[in-house]
C-alpha positions as CSV (number, residue, x, y, z in Angstrom):
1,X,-152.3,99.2,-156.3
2,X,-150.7,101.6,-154.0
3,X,-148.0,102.4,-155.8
4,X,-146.8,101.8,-159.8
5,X,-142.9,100.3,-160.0
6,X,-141.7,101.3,-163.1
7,X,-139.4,99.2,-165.0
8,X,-136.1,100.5,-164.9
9,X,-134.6,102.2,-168.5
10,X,-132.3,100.6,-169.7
11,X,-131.3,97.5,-168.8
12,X,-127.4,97.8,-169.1
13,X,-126.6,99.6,-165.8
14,X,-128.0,96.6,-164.4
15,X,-126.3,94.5,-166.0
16,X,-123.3,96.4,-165.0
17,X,-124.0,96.5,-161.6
18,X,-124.3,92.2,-161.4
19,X,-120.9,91.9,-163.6
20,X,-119.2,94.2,-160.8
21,X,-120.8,92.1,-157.6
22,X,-119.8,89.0,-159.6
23,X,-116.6,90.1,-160.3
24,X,-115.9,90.6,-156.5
25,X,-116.3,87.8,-155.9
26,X,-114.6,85.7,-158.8
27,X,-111.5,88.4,-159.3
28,X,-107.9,86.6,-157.6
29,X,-107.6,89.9,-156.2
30,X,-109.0,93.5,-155.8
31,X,-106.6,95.3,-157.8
32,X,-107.7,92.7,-160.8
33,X,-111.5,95.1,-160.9
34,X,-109.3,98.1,-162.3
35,X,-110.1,97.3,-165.8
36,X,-107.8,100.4,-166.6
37,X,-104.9,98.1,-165.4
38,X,-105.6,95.0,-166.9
39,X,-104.4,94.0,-170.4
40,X,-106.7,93.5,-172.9
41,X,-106.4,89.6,-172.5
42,X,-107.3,89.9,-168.8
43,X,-109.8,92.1,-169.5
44,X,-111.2,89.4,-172.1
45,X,-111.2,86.7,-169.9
46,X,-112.8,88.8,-167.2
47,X,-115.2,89.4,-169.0
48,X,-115.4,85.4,-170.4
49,X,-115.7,84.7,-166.6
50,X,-118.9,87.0,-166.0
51,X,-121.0,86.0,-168.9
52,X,-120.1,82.2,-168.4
53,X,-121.2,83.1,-164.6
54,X,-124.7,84.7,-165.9
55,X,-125.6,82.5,-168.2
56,X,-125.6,79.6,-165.6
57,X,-126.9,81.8,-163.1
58,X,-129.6,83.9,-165.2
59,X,-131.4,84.4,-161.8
60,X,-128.9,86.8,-160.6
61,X,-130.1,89.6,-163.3
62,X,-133.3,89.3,-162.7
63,X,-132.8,89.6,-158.8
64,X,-130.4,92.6,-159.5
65,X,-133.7,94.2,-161.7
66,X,-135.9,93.5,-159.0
67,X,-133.7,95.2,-156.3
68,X,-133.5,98.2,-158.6
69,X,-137.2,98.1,-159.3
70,X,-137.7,98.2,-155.5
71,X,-135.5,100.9,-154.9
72,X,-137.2,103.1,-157.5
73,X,-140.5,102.4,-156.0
74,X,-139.4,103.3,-153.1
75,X,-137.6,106.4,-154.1
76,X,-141.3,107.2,-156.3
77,X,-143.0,106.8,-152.9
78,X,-140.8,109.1,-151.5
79,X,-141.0,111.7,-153.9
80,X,-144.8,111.7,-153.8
81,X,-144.8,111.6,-149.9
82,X,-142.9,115.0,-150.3
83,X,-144.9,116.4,-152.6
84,X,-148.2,115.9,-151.0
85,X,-146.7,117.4,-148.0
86,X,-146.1,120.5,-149.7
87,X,-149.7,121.2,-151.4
88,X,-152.0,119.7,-148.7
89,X,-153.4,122.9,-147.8
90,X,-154.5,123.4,-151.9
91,X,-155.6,120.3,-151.9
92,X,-157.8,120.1,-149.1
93,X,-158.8,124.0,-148.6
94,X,-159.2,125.6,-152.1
95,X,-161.9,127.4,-151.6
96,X,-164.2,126.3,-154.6
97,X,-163.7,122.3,-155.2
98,X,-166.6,120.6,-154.2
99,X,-166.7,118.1,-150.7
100,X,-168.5,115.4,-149.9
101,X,-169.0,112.4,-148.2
102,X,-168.9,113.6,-144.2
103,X,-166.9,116.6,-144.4
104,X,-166.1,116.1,-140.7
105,X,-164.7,112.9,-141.8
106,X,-161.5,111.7,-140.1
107,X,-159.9,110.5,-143.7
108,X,-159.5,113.1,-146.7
109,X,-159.7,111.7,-150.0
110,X,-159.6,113.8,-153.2
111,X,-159.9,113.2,-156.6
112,X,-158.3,114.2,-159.8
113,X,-160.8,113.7,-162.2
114,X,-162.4,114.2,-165.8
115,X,-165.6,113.4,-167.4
116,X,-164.6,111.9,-170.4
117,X,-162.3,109.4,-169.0
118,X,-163.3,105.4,-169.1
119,X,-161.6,104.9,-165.8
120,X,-162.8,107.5,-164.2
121,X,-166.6,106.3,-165.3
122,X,-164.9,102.8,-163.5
123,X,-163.8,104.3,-160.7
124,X,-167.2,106.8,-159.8
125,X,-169.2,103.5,-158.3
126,X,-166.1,102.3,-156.5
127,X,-165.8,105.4,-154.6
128,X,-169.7,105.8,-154.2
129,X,-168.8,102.5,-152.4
130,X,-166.2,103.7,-150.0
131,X,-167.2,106.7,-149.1
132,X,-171.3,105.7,-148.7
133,X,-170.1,102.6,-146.7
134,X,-167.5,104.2,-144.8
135,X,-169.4,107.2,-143.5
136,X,-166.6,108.8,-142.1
137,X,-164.8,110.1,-145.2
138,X,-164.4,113.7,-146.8
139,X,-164.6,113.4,-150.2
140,X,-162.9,116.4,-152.4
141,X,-163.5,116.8,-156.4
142,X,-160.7,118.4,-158.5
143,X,-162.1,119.0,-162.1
144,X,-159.3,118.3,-163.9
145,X,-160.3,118.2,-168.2
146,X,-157.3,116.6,-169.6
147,X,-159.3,114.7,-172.6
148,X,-160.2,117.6,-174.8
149,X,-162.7,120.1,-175.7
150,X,-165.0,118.0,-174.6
151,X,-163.8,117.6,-170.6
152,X,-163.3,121.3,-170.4
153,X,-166.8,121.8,-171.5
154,X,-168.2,119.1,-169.0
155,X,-166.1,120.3,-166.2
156,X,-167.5,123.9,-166.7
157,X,-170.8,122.6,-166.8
158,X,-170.6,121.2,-163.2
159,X,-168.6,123.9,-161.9
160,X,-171.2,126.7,-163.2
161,X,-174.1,124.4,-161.8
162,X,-172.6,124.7,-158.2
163,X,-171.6,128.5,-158.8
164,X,-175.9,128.7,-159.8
165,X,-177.4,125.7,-157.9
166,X,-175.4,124.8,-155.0
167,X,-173.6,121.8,-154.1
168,X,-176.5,119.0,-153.6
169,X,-176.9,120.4,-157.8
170,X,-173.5,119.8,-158.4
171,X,-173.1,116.6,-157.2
172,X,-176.5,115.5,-159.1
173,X,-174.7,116.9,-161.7
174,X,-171.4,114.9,-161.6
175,X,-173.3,112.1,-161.3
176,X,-174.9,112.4,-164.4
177,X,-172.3,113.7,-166.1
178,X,-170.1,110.5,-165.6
179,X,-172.1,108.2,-167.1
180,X,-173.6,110.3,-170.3
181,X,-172.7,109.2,-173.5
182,X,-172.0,110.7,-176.6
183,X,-170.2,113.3,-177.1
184,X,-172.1,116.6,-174.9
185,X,-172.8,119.4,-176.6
186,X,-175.0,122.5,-175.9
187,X,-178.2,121.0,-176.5
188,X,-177.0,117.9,-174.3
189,X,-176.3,119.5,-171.6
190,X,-179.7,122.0,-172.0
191,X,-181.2,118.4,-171.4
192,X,-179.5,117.0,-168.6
193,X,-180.0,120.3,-166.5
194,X,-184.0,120.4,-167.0
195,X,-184.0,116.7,-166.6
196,X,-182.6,117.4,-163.2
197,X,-185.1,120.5,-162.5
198,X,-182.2,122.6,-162.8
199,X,-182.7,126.0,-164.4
200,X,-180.5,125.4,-167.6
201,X,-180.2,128.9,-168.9
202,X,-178.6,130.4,-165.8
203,X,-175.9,127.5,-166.0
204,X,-175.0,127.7,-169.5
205,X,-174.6,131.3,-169.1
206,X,-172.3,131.1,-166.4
207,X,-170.3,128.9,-168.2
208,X,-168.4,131.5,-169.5
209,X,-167.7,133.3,-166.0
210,X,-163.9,133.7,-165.6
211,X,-163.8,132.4,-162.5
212,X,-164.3,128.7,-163.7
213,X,-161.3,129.3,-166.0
214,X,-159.1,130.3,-162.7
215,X,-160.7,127.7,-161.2
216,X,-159.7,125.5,-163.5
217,X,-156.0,126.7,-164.3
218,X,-155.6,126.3,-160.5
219,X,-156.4,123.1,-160.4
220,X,-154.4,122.5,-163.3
221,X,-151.1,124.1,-161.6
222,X,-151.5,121.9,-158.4
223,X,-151.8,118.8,-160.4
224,X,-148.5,120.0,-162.5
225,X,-147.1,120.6,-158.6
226,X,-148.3,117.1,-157.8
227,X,-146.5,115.6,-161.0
228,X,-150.2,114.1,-161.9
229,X,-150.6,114.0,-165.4
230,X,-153.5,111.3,-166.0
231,X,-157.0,110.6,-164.0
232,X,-158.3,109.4,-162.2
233,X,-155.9,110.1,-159.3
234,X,-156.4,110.3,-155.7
235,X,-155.0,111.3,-152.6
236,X,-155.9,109.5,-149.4
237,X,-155.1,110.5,-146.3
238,X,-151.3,111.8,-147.0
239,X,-150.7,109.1,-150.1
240,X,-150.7,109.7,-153.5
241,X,-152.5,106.8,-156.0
242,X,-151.9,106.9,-159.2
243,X,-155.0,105.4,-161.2
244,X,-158.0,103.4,-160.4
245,X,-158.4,101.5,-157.6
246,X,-161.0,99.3,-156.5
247,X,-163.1,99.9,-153.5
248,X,-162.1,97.0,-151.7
249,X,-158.2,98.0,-152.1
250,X,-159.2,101.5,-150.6
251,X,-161.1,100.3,-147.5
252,X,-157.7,98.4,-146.6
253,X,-155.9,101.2,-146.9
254,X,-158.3,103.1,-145.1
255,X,-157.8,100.6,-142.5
256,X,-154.3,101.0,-142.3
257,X,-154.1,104.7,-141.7
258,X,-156.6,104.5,-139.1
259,X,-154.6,101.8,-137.6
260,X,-151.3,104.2,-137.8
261,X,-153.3,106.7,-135.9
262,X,-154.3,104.9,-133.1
């Protein structure tokens, strides 16, 4: 999945749009399409003539909803090119999200993500994948708590571990953090810090330091910029994917751009 087609809403300006084409080309003349000049029995037999013609030929709708359905796709693609353009300093140069990978890499890809969310559990081995078997990828974490109390209180645990502990903590952290179950509380996360020789009280006390809630509204205000309103979602390179995605559909399109480069 690169991008998501949505299915056009609602179906009646397509079917508008097939009854003119056909009427083109079935009307004894053009001046016959003015329906405003027509009489209402021309009108009704116009109209006899359409649906007689779409209900032998039922294909022709669904060709017309597939045209539209590729033209909004395209036009979605378009939109998100544009808007990626516009943030790609925030998203790449924050100042505070965490990078991994190779940060010299020669792809960028980032990550909208929260802790609490089954996909993005899905998604964390599929991008330990890529970017460990790549070895040429930067790899950017947006915390981005969308699910509830309990995402924001995750999220702040990871960013006050690297505020305290560093990045090499933070990622151990993250790590952990997307696969713990239950619902994380206090003690929980008292736990999961000493497990990882972490010193637990300075973390939880940081938790509370504004700067993870400006931190975190940022993020929030470039994912509202983005139009991103569900995780996981990436960006690779200059493209914007929405959901999860498989390893192997990444390293294709990691492929490609290095292809485009050369």
């Amino acid at each position: 999945m690169t991008r998501i087609a949505r299915l056009p809403a609602p179906a009646l300006p397509v079917l508008s749009a097939a009854a003119l084409s056909l009427g083109l080309m079935i009307a004894p003349a053009a001046s016959a399409l003015d329906l405003g000049k027509m009489s209402a029995e021309e009108r009704a037999a116009f109209g006899a003539e359409v649906r007689a013609y779409l209900l032998e030929n039922p294909e022709v709708i669904l060709e017309a909803v597939s045209k539209l359905e590729q033209q909004q796709a395209a036009d979605e693609a378009a939109r998100d090119d544009a808007l990626v353009a516009e943030n790609m300093t925030a998203l790449h140069d924050d100042g505070f999200s965490w990078v991994g990978g190779n940060p010299e890499g020669d792809i960028t890809l980032v990550e909208f993500m929260d802790y609490r969310c089954g996909y993005c559990r899905r998604a964390a081995p599929e991008v330990e994948k890529l970017v460990s078997g790549d070895g040429n990828i930067r790899l950017i974490i947006k915390e981005f708590p969308i699910l509830g109390e309990a995402s924001v209180l995750t999220s702040r645990f990871a960013i006050a571990t690297k505020m305290v502990a560093g990045d090499e903590a933070y990622k151990m952290v993250h790590d952990a953090l997307i696969t713990l179950g239950g619902e994380p509380n206090e003690g929980t996360l008292r736990r999961l810090a000493e497990g990882l020789g972490l010193d637990a009280d300075a973390i939880l006390a940081r938790m509370s330091d504004p700067e993870i809630a400006r931190q975190l509204q940022e993020t929030r205000a470039l994912a509202q910029q983005l139009a991103i309103s569900g995780t996981p979602t990436f960006v690779l390179g200059d493209e914007l994917l929405r959901g999860y995605l498989p390893a192997d559909q990444m390293e294709i399109m990691v492929a490609e751009i290095r292809e485009n480069r050369s």
